[in-house]
N, C-alpha and C positions, 0 to 999 in steps of 0.2 A: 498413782504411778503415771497414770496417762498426761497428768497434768506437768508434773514434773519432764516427763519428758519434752511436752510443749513449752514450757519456760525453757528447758535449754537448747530447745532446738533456735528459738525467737533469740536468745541469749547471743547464741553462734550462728543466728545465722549470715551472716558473711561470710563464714568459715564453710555453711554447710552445702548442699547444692539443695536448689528451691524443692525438688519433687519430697526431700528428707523431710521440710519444712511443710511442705501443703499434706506430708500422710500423717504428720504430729497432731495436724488443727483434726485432721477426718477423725485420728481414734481418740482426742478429745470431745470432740463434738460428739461422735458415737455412745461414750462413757458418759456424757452430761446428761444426752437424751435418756439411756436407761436407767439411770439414777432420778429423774424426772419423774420417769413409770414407772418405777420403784417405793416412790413418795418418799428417798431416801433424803435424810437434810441433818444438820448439824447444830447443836445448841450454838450457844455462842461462847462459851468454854471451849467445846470442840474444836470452833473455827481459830479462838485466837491459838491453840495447841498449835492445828494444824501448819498456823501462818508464822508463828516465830520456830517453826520448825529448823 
């Protein structure tokens, strides 16, 4: 979900104002990092799922 919201924030952003857009990258980044230390990862079944979502 965080990433999605980072795609549509990048999507709009000219639409959106920059601080929308620099808090999408902080709770992507935030969710990247504990999925990291999580050792969370996705086959590659998963990933095409995810990507032709």
């Amino acid at each position: 979900m965080a990433q999605r919201f980072y795609y549509l924030s990048i999507k709009f952003e000219d639409r959106l104002p920059k601080s929308t857009v620099k808090f999408a990258k902080e709770i992507c980044d935030a969710y990247t990092k504990m999925a990291k230390k999580m050792e969370l990862s996705l086959n590659s079944e998963e990933l095409l799922d995810e990507i032709l979502k």
